[in-house]
C-alpha positions in Angstrom: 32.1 49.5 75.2 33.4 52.4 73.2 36.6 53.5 73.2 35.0 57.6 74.5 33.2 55.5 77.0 35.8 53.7 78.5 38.4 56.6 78.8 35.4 58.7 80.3 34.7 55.6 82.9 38.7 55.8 83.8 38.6 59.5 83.8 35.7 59.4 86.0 37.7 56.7 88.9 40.9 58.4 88.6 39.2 62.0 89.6 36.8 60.6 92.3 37.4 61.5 95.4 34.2 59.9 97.0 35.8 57.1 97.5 39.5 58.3 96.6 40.8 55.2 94.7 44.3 55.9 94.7 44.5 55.2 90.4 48.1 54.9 89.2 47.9 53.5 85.6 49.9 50.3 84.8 51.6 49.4 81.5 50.4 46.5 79.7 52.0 44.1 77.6 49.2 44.7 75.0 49.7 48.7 74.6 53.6 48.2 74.0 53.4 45.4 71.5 53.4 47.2 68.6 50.6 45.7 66.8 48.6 46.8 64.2 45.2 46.7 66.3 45.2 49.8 68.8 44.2 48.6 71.7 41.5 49.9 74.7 42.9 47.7 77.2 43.7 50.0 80.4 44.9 48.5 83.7 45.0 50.6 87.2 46.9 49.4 90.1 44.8 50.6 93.3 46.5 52.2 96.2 43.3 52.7 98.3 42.2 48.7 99.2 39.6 50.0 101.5 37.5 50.9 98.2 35.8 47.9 97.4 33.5 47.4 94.6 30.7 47.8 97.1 32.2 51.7 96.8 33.5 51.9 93.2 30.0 50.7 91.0 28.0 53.5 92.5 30.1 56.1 90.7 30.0 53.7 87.3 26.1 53.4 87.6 25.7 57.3 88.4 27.7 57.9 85.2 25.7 55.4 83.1 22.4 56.5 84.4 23.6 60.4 83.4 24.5 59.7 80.3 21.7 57.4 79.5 19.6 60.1 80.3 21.7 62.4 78.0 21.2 60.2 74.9 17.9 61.7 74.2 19.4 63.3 71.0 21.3 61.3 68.3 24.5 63.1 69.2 27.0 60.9 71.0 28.9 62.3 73.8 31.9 64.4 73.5 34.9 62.3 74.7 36.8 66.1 75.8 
């Protein structure tokens, strides 16, 4: 997965509100290590439980199925 796609995916959970998951990003070991390699790695802690996964891939398959549709052309999407 790209790096545009995945923060668009994170943007996409932390805005919903349909279910409203309740995102509150997490540090992780492997952003503050200093290494050469950036890294993509991005960790949420969940504050609403009741939104299970049953809830939460709707919204990722909605936004895959859009953009599929949106790569027609041979320009990627815009990652603003």
């Amino acid at each position: 997965m790209s790096s545009c796609m995945s923060f668009q995916i994170s943007k996409l959970l932390i805005e919903s509100t349909d279910p409203a998951l309740e995102l509150t990003p997490l540090v992780s070991p492997a952003s503050t290590a200093g290494g050469a390699a950036e890294t993509t790695l991005q960790a949420f802690h969940q504050g609403n439980v009741t939104a299970s996964r049953k809830k939460i891939l709707p919204l990722i398959k909605s936004y895959l199925t859009a953009r599929n549709d949106q790569s027609t052309g041979s320009t990627p999407d815009s990652c603003s």
